[in-house]
C-alpha positions in Angstrom: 28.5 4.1 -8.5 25.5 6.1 -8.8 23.2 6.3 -5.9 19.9 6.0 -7.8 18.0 3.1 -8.3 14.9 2.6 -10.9 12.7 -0.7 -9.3 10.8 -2.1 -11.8 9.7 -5.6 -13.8 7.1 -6.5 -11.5 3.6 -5.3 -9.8 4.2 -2.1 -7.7 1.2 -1.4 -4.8 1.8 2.2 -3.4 -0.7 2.6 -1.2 -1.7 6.1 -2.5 -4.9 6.3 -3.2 -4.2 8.8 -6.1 -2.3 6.3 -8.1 -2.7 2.8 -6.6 -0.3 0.6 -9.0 2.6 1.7 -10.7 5.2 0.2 -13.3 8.2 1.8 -12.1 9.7 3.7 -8.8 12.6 5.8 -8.9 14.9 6.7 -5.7 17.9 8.7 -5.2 19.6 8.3 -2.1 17.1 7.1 0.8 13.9 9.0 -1.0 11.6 8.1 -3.9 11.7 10.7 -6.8 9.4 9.5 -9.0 6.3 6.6 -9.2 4.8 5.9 -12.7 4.8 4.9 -16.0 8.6 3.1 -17.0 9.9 5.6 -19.2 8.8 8.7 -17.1 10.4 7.5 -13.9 13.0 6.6 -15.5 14.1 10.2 -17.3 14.1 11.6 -13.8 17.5 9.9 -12.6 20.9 10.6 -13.3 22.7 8.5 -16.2 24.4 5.5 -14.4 21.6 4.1 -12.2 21.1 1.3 -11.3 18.1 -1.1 -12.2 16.7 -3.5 -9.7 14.6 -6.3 -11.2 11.0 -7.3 -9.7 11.3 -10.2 -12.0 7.8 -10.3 -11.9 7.5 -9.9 -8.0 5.2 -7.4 -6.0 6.6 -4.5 -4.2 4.8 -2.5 -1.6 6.1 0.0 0.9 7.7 -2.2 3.8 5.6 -3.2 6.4 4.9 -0.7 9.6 4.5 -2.8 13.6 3.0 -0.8 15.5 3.0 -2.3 18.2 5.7 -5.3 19.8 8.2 -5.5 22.0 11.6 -5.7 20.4 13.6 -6.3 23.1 11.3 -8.7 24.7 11.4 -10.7 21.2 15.2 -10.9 20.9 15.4 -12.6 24.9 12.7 -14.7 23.9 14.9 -16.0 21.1 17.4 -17.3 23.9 14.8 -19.3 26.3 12.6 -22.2 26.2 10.3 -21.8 23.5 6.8 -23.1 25.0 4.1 -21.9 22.4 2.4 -23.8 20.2 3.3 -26.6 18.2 6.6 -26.4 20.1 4.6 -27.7 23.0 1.5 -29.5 23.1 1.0 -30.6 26.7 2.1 -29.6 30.2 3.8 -32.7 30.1 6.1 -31.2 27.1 7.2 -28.2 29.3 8.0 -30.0 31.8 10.0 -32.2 29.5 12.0 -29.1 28.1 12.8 -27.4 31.5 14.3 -30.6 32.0 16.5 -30.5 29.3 17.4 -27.4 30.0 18.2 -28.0 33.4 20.8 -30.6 32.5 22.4 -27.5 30.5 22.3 -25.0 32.6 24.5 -24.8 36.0 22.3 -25.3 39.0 21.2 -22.6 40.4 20.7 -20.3 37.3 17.3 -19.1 36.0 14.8 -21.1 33.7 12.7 -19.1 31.6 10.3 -20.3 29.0 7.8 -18.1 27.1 4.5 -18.8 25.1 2.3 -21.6 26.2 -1.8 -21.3 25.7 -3.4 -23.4 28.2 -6.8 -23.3 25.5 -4.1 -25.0 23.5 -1.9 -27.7 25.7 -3.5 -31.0 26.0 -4.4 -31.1 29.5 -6.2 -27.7 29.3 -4.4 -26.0 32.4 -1.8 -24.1 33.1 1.6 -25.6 34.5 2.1 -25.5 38.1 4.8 -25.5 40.9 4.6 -29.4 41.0 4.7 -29.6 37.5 8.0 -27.6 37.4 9.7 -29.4 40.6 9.1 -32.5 38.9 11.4 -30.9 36.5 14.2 -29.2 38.8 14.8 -28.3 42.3 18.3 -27.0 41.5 17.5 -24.0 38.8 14.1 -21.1 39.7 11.7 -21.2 36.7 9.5 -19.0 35.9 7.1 -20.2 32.1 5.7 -16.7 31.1 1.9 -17.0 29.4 1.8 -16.0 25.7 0.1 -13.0 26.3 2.9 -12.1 29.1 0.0 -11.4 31.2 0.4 -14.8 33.7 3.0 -17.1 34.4 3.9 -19.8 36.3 7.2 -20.7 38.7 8.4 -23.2 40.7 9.5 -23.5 44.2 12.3 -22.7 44.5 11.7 -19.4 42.4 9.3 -18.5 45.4 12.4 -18.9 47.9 14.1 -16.9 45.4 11.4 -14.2 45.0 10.7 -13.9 49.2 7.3 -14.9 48.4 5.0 -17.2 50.6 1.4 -18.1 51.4 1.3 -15.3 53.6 2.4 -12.8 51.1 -1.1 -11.0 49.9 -2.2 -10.0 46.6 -0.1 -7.0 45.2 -2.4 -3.9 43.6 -3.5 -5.2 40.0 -2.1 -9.0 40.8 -3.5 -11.9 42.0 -1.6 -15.1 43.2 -3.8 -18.4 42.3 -4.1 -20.5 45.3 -5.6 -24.0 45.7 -8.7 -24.8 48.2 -6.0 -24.8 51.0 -4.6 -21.4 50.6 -1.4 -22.7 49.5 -0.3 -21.0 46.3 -0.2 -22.9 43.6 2.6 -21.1 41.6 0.5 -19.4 38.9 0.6 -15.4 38.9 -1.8 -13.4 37.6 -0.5 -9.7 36.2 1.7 -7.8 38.9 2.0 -10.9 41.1 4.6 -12.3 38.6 6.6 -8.8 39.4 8.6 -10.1 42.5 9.4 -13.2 40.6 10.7 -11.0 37.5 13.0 -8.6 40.1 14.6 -12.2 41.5 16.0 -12.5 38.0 19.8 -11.5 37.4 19.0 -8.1 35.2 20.3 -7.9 31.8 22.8 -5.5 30.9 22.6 -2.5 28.0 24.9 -4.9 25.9 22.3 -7.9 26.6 19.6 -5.8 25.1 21.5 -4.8 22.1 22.3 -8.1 21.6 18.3 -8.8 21.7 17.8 -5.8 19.6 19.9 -7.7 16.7 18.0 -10.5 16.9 15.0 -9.1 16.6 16.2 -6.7 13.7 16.9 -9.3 11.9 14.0 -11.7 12.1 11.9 -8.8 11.0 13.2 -7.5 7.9 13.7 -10.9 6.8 9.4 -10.7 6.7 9.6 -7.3 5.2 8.9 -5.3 8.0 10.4 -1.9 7.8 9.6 0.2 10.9 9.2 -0.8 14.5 6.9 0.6 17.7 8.2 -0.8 20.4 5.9 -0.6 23.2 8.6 -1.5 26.1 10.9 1.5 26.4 11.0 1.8 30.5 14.4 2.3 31.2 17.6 4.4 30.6 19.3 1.5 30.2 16.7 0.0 27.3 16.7 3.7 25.9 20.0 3.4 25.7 20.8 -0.1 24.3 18.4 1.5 21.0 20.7 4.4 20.5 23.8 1.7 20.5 22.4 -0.7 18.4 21.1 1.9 15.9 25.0 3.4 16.3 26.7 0.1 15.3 24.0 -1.0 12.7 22.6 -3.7 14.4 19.4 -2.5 14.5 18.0 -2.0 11.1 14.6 -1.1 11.4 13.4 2.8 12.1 11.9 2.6 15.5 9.5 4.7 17.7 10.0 4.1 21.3 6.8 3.9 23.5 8.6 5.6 27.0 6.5 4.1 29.9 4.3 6.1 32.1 7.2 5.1 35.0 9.8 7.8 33.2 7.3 10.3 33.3 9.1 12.9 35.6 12.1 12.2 33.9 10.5 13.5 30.1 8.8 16.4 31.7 12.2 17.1 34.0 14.1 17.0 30.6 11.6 18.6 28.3 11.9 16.1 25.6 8.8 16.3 22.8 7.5 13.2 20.9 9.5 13.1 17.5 12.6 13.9 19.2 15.5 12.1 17.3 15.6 11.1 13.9 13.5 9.2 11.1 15.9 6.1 12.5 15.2 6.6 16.3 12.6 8.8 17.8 10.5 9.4 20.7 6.6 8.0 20.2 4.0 8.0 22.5 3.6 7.3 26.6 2.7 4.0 27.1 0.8 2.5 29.9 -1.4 -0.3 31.1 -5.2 -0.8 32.3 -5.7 -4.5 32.1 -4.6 -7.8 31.7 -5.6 -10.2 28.4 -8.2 -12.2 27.0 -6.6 -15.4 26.7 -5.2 -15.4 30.6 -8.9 -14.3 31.4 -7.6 -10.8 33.2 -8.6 -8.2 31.0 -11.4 -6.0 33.1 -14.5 -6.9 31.1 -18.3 -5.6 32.5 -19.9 -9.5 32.2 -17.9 -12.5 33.6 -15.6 -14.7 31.7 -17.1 -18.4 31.0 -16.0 -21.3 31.7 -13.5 -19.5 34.9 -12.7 -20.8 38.4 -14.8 -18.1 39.6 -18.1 -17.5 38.3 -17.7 -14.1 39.1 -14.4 -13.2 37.5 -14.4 -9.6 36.1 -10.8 -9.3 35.1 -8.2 -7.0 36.9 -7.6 -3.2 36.5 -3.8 -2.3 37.4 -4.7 0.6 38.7 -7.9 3.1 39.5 -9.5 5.4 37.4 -8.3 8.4 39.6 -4.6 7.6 39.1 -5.2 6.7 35.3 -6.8 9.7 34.7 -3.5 11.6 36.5 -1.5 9.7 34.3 -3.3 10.7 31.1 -3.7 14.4 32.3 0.0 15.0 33.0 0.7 13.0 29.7 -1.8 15.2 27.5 -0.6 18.4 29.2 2.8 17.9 27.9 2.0 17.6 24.5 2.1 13.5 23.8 0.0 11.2 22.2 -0.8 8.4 24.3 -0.8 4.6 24.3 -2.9 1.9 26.6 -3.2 -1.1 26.8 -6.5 -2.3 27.4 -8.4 -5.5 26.4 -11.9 -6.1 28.2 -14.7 -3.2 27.7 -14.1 -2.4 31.1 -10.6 -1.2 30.5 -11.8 0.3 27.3 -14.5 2.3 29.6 -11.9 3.4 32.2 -9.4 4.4 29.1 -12.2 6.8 27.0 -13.1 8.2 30.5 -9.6 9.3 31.2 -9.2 10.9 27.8 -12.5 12.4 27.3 -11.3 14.5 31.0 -8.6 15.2 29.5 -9.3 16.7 26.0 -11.9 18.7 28.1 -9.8 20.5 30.2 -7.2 20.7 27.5 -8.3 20.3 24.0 -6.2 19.4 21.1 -7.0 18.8 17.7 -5.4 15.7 15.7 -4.1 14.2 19.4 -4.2 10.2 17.8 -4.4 9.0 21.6 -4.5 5.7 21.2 -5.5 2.2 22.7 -3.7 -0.8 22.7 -5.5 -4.0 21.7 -8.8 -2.5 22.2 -10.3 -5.9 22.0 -13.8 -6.0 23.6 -16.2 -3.1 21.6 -19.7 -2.6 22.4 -21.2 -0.5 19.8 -21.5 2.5 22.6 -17.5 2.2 22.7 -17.3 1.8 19.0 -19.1 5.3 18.9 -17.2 6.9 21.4 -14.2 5.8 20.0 -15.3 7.7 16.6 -16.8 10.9 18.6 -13.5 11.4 20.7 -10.8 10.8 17.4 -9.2 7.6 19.0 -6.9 5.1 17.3 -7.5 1.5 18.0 -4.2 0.0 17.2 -5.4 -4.1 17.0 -3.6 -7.4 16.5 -5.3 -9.5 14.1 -3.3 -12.5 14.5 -4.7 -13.2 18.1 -7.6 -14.6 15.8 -5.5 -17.1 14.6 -3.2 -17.8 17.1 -5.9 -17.3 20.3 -9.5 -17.5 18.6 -10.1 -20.8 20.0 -9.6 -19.8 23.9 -11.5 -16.4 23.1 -14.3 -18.4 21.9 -14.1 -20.6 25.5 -13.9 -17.7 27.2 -16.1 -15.4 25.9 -19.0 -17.2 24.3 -20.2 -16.8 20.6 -21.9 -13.7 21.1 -19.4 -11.6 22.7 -16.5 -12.3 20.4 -18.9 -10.9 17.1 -17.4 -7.6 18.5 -14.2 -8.6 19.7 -11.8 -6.8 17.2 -14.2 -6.0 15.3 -12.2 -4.5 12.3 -15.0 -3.9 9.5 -17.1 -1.7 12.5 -14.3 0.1 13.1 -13.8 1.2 9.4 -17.4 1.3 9.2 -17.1 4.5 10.9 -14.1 5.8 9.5 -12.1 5.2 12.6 -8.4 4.8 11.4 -7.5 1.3 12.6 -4.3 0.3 12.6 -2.7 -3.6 12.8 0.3 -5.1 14.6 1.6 -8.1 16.5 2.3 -7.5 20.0 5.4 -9.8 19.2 6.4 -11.9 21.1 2.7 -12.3 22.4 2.0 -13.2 19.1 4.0 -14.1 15.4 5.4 -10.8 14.0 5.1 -11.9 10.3 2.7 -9.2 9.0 1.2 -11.5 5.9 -0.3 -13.5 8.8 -2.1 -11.1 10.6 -3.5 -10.1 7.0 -4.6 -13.4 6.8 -6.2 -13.4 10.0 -7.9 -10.4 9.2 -9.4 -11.5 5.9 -10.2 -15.1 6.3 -11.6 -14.5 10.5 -10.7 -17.9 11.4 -9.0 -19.3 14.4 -6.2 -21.8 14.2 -8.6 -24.7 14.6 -10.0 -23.6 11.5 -13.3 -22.3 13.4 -15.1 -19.1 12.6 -14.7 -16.2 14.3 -16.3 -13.1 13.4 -17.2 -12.8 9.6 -19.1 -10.3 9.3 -15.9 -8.2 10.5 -13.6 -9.0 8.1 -11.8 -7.3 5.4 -10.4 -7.0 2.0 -7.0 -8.0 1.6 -6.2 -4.5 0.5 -7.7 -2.6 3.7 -5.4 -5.0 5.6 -2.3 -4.4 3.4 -3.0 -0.4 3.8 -3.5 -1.0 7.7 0.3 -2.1 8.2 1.4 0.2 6.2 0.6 3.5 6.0 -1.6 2.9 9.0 1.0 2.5 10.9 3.0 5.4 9.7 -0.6 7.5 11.1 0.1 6.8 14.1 3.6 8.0 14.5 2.7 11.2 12.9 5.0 9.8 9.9 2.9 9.5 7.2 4.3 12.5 5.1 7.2 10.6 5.1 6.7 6.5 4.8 3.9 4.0 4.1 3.2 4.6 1.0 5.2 4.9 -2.5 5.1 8.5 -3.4 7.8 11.2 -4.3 9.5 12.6 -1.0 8.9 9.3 0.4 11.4 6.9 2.3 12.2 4.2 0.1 11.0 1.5 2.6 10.1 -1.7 0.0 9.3 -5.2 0.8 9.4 -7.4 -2.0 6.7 -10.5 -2.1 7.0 -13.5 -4.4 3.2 -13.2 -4.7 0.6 -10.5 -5.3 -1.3 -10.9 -1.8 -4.9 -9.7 -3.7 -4.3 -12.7 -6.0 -3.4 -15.2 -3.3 -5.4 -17.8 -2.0 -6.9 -15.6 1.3 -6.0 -19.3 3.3 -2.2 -19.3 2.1 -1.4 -15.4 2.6 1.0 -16.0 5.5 3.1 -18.8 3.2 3.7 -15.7 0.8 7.7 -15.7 0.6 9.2 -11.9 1.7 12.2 -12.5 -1.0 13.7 -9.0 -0.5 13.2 -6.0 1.8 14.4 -2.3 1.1 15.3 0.2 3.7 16.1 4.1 3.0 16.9 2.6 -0.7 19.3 0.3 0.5 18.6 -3.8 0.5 19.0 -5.1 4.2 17.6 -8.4 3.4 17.5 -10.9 0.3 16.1 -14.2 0.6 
């Protein structure tokens, strides 16, 4: 059988600026040949072809993350799911560890994943007493959504070798009550202890993971993967096995971690080593913490905190970031940090503006993470130094509400603020963070067009955009910021033939009913790895 396919019947987006909508894409192979008018596409493939039928569907090029954790994702699958609406109350967490416990021998490891204390009914975050109530026979640790704070129970302290006399680790804080006595929440690199005490999974574990993740994500059209968690061989690895055995579907850029430095400049590996399946992507670090668990380093206090004075946490100083970023630059990588309060922003321009001094480099695409809290000073320094901003819209949705608590009215007006960032022509760029947050793309779109929090509240209108700027911002966006886009994110001859299929034209949708738009097929290198 012929390897070419015409795609037509239906409403084609491409993306490309030069030709926006098309009635007819032809591939050959894993690359588009032509994009036009029905006939003309169609006189550019070889007799036998085969014809794929939008049946009135819209087709777009398949959608870009730019930022999750993959791996992460695919163990999260396996625990106790504790976000929202699976749980509603501390008391519901508790009720699940329970249930858990009376599956799991004694002894073994709890883990849960995903609870918003903005969002549970009693407001607050589980504690130690809360788990005990639950088990005394099995360590649990219940990991924040944003991964940033977590909280254990006793007998995961005993496991950890952690007491009231153990001090605050650099860039962590363990919450303690009025008596000094911890009260089992960890804030940031506190939780790391608690995270070593766990039995480590193994390279097959993580391919495992990798599977599951694969295949949640194509089956919401998603295409290509950043994974912003590559710290290990053994991670590393598990992505070259799982690519091996096709069980990882999606093309993938690994983020390595600033902790395998010596080992990429040891090796003299180059980002875009690999293949357009599996490559090498950025170095990835961290500044600060989140928004939500009220750790990102922010320059005025959060609201409505313990402490009146509470400033967030940086993980480390702004001499050893800016050695970090140095030895990063001079080896020729683009670079990726996380960093959420305008604080960590600060710290994060200071440290690349050193750099590009000493070294400058044109078309670097250094990038932050998140960038969440933007004064308009950091919006223009942003533009001046050529940085990427690569943003999750969905925390809207999905975190609004305890941004709102947390930060007041005012501040959040230019907390991911997306219109000011395209207002001067900064190239933004929208993911997930999955499993932080949902990895469907459609609702991030919606997030970013409608600027309303779960509750339904407003958030920031005035920053909103069109449901076009958000379609082109997970798509060839994304495909920016991997140095890619000569070769995906958009529907063009010489392209990838990355497709997902909608049952709905999203720029004719209802803006409140975007994310309910059914992904019914999605299209990788020409070949259809998922059909709904």
């Amino acid at each position: 059988m012929s390897d070419a396919t015409l795609y037509t019947g239906g409403t084609i987006l491409t993306m490309n600026p030069a030709r926006a909508e098309v009635d007819a894409v032809a591939v050959i192979g894993d690359r588009i040949v032509a994009a036009g008018a029905r006939d003309d596409v169609a006189a550019t493939l070889p007799a036998g072809y085969r014809s794929f039928d939008l049946a009135g569907r819209t087709m777009l090029p398949g959608f870009n993350e730019a930022h999750n954790h993959m791996i992460l994702f695919g163990e999260s699958l396996q625990n106790i799911d504790c976000g929202f609406p699976a749980v509603k109350s501390v008391a519901d967490i508790v009720a699940a560890v329970r249930a858990r416990a009376a599956e799991q021998p004694a002894g073994t490891w709890i883990i849960g994943r995903g609870y918003d204390d903005n969002k549970l009914d009693e407001r607050r975050h589980p504690n130690r007493h809360d788990l005990d109530s639950a088990t005394t026979d099995h360590p649990v640790m219940i990991v924040n959504g944003s991964g940033h704070l977590s909280a254990v129970n006793s007998l995961a302290f005993e496991r950890a070798g952690v007491n009231n006399e153990t001090a605050d680790p650099e860039g962590g804080h363990f919450v303690r009550d009025g008596d000094g006595a911890m009260t089992g929440v960890l804030h940031e690199t506190a939780q790391s202890p608690f995270k070593e005490a766990v039995p480590k999974p193994d390279v097959e574990d993580f391919v495992r993971a990798l599977k599951l993740c694969s295949d949640a994500y194509v089956a919401a059209g998603i295409t290509s993967s950043q994974d912003a968690g590559s710290d290990s061989a053994d991670r590393i690895r598990a992505y070259q096995l799982a690519v091996a055995r096709g069980d990882l579907k999606l093309r993938t850029s690994m983020m390595i971690r600033e902790n395998l430095l010596p080992q990429i400049d040891d090796f003299g590996l180059m980002q875009g080593f690999g293949s357009d399946r599996l490559r090498i992507g950025p170095i990835k670090m961290f500044i600060d913490g989140s928004l939500i668990g009220r750790t990102a380093a922010v320059t005025v206090p959060f609201l409505e905190d313990p402490a009146d004075d509470n400033l967030g946490l940086t993980l480390m100083s702004q001499e050893r970031l800016d050695g970090y970023v140095l030895h990063a630059h001079r080896l020729g990588y683009q670079i990726a940090i996380h960093a959420i309060g305008d604080r960590g922003i600060d710290m994060v321009l200071d440290a690349y503006e050193k750099a590009l001094t000493e070294l400058p480099r044109d078309d670097h695409r250094h990038r932050i993470e998140h960038c969440g809290i933007c004064r308009p000073d950091i919006l223009d320094r942003i533009a001046r130094l050529g940085v990427v901003p690569v943003s999750q819209p969905v925390f809207i949705n999905e975190y609004g509400d305890g941004f709102i608590r947390h930060l007041g009215l005012e501040r959040i007006q230019l907390t991911y603020p997306f219109r000011s960032f395209l207002d001067r022509n900064i190239p933004l760029v929208f993911s997930s963070d999955c499993p932080v947050s949902a990895y469907n793309p459609l609702k991030s779109v919606q997030a970013a067009v409608t600027e309303r929090t779960g509750s339904g509240q407003s958030y920031a209108l005035e920053e909103a955009v069109t449901v076009e700027e958000a379609l082109q911002m997970f798509t060839t966006a994304g495909a920016f910021t991997t140095f890619e886009e000569d070769i995906k994110g958009a529907i063009k001859p010489g392209m990838l033939a990355d497709f997902a299929v909608l049952d709905e034209d999203p720029r004719a949708a209802n803006p409140e009913g975007l994310a309910d738009i059914t992904v019914s097929a999605t299209i990788i290198g020409g070949e259809t790895v998922y059909e709904a």
